[in-house]
C-alpha positions as CSV (number, residue, x, y, z in Angstrom):
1,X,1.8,65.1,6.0
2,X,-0.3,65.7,9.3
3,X,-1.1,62.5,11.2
4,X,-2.4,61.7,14.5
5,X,-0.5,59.3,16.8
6,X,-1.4,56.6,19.4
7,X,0.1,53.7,21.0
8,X,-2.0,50.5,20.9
9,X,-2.7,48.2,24.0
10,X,0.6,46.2,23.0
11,X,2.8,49.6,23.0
12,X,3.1,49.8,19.4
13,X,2.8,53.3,17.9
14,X,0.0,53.6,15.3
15,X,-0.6,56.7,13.2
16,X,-3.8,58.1,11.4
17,X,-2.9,60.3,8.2
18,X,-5.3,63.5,8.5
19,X,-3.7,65.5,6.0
20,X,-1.5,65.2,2.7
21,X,0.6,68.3,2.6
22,X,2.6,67.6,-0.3
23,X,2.4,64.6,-2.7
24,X,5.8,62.1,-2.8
25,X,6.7,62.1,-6.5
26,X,6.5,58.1,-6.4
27,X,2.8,58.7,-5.6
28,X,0.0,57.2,-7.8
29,X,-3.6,57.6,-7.8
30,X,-4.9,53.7,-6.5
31,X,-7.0,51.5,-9.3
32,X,-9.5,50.1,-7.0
33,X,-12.5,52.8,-5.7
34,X,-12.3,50.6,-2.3
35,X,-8.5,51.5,-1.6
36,X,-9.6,53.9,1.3
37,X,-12.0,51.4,2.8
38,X,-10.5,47.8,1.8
39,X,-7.9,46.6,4.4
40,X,-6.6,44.5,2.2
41,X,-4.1,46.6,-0.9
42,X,-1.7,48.6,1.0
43,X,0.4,49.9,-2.0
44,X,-1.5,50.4,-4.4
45,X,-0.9,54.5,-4.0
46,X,3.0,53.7,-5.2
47,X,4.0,53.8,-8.6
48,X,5.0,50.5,-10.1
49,X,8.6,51.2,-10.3
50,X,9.1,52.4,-6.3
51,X,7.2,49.2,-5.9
52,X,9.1,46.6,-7.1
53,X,12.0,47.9,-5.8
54,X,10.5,47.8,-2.4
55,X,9.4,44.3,-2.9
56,X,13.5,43.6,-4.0
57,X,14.3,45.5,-0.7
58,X,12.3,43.6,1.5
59,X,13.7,40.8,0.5
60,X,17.3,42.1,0.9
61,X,17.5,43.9,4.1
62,X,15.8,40.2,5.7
63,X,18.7,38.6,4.1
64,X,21.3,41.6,5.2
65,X,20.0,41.1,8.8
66,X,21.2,36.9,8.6
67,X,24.8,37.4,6.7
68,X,23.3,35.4,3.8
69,X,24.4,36.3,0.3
70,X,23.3,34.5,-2.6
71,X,26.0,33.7,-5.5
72,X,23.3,34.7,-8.0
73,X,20.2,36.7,-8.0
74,X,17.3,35.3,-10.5
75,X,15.3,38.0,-12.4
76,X,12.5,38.4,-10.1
77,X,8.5,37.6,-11.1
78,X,6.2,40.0,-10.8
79,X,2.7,38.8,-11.4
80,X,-0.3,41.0,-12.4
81,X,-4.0,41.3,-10.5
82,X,-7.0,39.8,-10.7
83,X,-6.1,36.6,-10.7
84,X,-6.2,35.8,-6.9
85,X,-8.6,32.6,-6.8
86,X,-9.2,32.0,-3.1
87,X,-10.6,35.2,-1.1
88,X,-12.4,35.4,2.5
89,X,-15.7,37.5,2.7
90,X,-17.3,38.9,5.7
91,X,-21.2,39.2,6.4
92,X,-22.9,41.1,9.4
93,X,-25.9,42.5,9.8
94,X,-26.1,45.7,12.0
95,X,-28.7,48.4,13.0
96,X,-30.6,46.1,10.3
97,X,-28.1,46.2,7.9
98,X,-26.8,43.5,5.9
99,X,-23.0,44.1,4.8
100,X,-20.3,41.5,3.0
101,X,-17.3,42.3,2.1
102,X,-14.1,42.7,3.6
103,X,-12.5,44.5,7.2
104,X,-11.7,48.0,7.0
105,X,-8.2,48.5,8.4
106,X,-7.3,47.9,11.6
107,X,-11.3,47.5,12.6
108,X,-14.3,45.7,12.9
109,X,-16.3,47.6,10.0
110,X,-16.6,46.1,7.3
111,X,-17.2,47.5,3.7
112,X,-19.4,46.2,0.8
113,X,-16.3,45.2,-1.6
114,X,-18.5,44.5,-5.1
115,X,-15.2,44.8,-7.4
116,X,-11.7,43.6,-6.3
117,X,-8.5,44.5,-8.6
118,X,-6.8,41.4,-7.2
119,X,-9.4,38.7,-7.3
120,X,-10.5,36.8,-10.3
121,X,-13.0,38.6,-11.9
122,X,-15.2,35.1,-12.0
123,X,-14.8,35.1,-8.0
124,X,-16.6,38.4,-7.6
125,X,-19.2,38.1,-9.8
126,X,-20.4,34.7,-7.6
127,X,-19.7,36.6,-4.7
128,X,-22.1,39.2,-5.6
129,X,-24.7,36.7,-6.7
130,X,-24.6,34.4,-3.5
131,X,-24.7,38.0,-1.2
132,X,-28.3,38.1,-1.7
133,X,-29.1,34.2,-0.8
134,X,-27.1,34.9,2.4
135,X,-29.1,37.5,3.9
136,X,-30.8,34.9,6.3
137,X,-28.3,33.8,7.9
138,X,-26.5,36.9,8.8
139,X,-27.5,37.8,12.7
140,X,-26.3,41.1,14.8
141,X,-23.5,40.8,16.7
142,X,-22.5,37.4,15.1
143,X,-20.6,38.0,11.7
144,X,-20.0,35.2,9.0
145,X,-16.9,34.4,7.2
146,X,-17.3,32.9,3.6
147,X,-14.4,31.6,2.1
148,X,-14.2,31.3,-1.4
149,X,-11.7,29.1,-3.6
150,X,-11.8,28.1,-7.1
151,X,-10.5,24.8,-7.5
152,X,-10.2,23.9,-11.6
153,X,-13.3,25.0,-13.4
154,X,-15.5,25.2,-9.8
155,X,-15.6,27.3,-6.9
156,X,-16.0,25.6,-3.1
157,X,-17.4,28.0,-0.2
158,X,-16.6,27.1,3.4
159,X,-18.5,28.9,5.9
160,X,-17.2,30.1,9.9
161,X,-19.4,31.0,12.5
162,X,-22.7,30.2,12.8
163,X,-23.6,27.0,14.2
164,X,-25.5,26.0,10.9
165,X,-27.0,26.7,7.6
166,X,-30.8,27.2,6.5
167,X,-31.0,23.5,4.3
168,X,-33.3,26.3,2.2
169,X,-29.9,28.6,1.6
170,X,-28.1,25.4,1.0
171,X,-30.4,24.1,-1.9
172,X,-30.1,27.6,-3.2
173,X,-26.5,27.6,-3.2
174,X,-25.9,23.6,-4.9
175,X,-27.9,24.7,-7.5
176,X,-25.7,27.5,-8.7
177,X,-23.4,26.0,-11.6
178,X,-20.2,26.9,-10.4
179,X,-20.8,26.1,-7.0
180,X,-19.0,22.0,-6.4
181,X,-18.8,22.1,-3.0
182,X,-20.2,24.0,0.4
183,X,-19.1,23.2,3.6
184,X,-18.9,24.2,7.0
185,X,-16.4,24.7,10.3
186,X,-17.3,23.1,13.3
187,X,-15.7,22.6,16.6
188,X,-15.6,19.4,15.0
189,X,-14.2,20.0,12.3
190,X,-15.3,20.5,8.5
191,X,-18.5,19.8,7.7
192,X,-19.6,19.3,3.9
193,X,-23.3,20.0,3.7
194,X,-23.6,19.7,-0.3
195,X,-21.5,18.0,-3.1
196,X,-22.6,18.1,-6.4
197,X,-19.0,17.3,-8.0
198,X,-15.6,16.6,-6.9
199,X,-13.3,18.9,-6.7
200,X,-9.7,18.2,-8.1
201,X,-6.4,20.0,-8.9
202,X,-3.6,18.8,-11.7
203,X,0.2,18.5,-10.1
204,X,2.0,17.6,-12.9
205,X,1.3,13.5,-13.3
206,X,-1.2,13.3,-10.2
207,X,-4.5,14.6,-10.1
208,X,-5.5,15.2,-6.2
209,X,-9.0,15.4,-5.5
210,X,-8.9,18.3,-2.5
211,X,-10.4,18.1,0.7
212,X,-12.9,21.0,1.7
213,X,-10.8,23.8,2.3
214,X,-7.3,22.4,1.2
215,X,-4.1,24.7,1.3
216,X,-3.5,26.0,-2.8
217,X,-1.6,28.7,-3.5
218,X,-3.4,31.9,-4.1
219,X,-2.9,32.3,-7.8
220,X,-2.5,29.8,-10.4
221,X,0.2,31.7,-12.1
222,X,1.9,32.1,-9.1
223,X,1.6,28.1,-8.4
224,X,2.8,27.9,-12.1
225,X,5.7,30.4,-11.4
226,X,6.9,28.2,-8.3
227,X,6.4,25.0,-9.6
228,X,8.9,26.2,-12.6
229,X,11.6,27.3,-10.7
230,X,11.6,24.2,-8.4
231,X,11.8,21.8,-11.7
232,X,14.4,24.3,-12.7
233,X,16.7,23.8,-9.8
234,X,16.5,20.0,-9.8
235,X,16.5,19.4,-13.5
236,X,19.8,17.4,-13.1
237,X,18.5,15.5,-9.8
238,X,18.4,11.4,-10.6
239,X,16.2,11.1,-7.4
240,X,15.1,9.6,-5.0
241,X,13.6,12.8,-4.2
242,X,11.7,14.5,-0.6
243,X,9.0,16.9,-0.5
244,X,8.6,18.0,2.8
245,X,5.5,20.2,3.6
246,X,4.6,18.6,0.7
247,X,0.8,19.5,1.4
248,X,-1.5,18.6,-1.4
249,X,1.3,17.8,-4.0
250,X,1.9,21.0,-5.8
251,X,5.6,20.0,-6.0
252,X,5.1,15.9,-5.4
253,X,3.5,15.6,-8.5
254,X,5.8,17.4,-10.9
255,X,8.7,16.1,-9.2
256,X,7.8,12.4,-10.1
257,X,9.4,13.5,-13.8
258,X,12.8,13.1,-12.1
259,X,12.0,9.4,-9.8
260,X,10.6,8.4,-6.9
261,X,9.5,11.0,-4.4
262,X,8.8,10.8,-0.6
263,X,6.3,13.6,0.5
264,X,6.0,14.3,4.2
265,X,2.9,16.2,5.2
266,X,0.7,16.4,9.0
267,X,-2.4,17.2,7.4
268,X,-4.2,14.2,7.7
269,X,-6.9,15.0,4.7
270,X,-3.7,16.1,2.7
271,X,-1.9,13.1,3.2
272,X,-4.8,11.0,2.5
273,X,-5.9,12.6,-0.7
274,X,-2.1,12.7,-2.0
275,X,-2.0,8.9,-1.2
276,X,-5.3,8.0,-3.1
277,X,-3.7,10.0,-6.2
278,X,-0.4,8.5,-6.6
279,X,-1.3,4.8,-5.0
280,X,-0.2,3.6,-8.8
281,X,3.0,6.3,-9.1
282,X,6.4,6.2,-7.7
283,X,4.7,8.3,-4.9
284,X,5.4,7.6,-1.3
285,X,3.0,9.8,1.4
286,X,3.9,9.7,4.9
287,X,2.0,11.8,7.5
288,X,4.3,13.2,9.9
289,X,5.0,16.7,11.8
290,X,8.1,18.1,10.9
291,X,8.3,20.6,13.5
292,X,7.8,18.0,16.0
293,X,9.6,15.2,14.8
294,X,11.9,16.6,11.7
295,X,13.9,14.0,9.2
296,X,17.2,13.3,10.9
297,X,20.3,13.7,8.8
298,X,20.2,9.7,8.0
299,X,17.4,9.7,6.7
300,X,18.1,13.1,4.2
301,X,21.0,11.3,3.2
302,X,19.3,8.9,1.3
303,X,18.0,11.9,-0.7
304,X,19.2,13.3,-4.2
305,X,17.4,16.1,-3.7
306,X,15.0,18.3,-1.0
307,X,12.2,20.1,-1.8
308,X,10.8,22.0,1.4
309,X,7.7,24.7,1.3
310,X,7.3,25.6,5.3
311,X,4.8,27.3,6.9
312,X,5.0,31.3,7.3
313,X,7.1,30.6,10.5
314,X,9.8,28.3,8.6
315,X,11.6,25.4,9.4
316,X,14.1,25.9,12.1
317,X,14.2,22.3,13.7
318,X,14.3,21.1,10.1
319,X,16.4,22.9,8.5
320,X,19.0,22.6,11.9
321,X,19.3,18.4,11.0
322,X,19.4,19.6,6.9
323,X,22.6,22.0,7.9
324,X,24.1,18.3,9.2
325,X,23.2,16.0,5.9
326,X,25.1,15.5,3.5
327,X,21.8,15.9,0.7
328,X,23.4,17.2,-2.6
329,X,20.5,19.7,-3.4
330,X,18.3,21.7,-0.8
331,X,15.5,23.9,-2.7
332,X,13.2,26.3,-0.4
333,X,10.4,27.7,-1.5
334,X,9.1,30.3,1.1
335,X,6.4,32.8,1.7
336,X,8.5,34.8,4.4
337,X,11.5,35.9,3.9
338,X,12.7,37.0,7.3
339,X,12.6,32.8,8.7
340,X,13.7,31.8,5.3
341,X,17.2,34.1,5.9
342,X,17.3,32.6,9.7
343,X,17.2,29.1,8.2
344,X,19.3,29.9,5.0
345,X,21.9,31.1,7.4
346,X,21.6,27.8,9.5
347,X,22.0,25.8,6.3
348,X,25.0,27.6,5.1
349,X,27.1,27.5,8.3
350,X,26.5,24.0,8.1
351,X,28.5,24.0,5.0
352,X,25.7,24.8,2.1
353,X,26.0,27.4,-0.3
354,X,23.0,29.4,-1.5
355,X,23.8,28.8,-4.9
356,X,20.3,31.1,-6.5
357,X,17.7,32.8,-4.7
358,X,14.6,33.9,-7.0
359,X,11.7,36.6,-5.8
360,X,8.4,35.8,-6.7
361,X,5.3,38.1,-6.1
362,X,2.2,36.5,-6.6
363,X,0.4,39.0,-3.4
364,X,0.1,42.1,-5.4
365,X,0.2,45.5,-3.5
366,X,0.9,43.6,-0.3
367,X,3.8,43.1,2.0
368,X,4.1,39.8,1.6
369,X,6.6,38.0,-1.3
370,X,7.7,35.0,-1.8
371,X,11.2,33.1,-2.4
372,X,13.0,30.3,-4.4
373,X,16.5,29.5,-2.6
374,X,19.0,26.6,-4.1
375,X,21.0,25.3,-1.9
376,X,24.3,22.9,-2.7
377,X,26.6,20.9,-0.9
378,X,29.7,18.7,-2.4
379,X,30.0,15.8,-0.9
């Protein structure tokens, strides 16, 4: 391979391929017509095989780096495409030129993206029919970002960047039967600008009706996937349980099959749509910030069991007053591995043992991969 090399403005060293001299036997042509363009699939020129067993790697060597060894390795989940049911879209309009789609790689082009191999099939096909309604309000030099998410049988759109909407566009748009919801960001804050139904998600007993742009994970297989492997871990917990970064309830409300549960969550539109769903469950919502102000260890001692889904950048302060409990059951769901090994490794010199870990890789042909951990302590 011939490739040109450059070191961006931070000093890392980039590299442009120019040139394939020979193919690498794990080489495979890529499904999606857009792979050269889209910079979103980085892997899908890999065979299936090397793949997976990169994903497995990835998730070992960020372990390796921490000490942390878990007494049993699950059989990982690997979860197929198009099925991805939330997706950002990009609009601009240059040299008179309207274009939506997604970022090429490591620019500010963006290319028309009419198909997606990762996105639900459903989610394109209203992408492509809204793309023509939008062509108003796309302006040169400003671009638009439309988010997309289905949220049960209806899509919500949340726009970024301009300062409003043509009430025109917005007619357009609520009359479109999937459409439930369009909203858009403000320095204030979320604005909805059109309603026609509300939109609501199923967590086990409690149906949450979600705030405009509310935090679900990407694929509802993959929310399936972790919900499963949580339940698994605490089938023999006799509660009181805590979900902390608890969210909208994708773990609360399952986790009421075992007792009472105490869910922790700073989102203040989270905390009050969990509360409206579970004000006649065993359900307790409390808004706090758990990097700012994390449960000391008397308080997880009142806990059977833990149930903690941190943001990409983990739960060090959190996990540091866990390590000191005396909490029975610890589960971590994560979406990085490399803070989820630096808090595992907290945990377990605090006297846990990482009793299962599980892989589970709902981000097809991407670097990113999520774990289950279990963690036990006698008492």
């Amino acid at each position: 391979m011939e490739a040109e090399l450059w070191r961006d403005k931070q000093g890392v060293l980039r590299g442009e391929v120019k040139e394939i001299l020979s193919f690498s036997p794990y080489r495979t042509p890529p499904p999606c017509p857009h792979y050269e363009v889209c910079g979103n699939c980085t892997l899908q020129h890999v065979s299936l095989d090397f793949y997976q067993s990169w994903k497995k790697h990835l998730v070992k060597a960020a372990l390796d780096k921490w000490g942390v060894r878990p007494q049993q390795w699950l059989p990982p989940l690997f979860l197929k495409g198009r099925n991805r049911r939330r997706a950002t879209f990009s609009l601009s309009l240059k040299k008179g030129k309207r274009v939506m789609g997604y970022y090429q790689r490591r620019s500010k082009l963006i290319s028309p993206i009419p198909s997606c191999e990762i996105a639900l099939p459903e989610l394109m096909e209203l992408k492509n029919s809204v793309e023509p309604i939008l062509s108003s309000i796309a302006k040169a030099g400003r671009d638009v970002d439309v988010f997309f998410q289905k949220i049960g049988d209806f899509f919500e759109m949340v726009f970024s960047g301009p300062d409003s909407l043509p009430k025109t566009v917005v007619q357009e748009l609520s009359e479109m039967a999937l459409i439930g919801r369009i909203s858009l960001k403000t320095e204030r804050g979320i604005q909805v600008l059109s309603q026609t139904r509300k939109l609501a998600a199923t967590f086990g007993e409690l149906r949450v009706h979600l705030p405009p742009a509310s935090f679900l994970q990407p694929t509802l297989e993959g929310e399936k996937a972790l919900v499963e492997a949580v339940l698994n871990a605490c089938q023999h917990s006799k509660g009181p349980l805590a979900d902390l970064f608890c969210g909208a309830g994708t773990f609360s409300g399952p986790l009421l099959s075992f007792g009472k549960v105490s869910a922790f969550e700073s989102n203040p539109h989270a905390v009050r749509a969990l509360r409206e769903a579970g004000k006649n469950k065993p359900l307790e919502v409390l808004q706090r910030d758990l990097f700012l102000n994390p449960l000391p260890r008397k308080e997880l001692n009142l806990f059977d069991t833990v149930v903690f889904d941190p943001p990409r950048a983990g739960s060090l302060e959190q996990c540091k007053e866990m390590a000191r409990s005396h909490c029975p059951l610890l589960v971590a769901v994560s979406c990085n591995p490399a803070t989820f090994a630096r808090d595992a490794s907290i945990l377990i010199r605090g006297g846990y043992k990482l009793k299962t870990l599980q892989l589970v890789d709902q981000f097809l042909w991407s670097h990113h991969v999520e774990v289950v951990g279990v963690f036990t302590k006698k008492p």
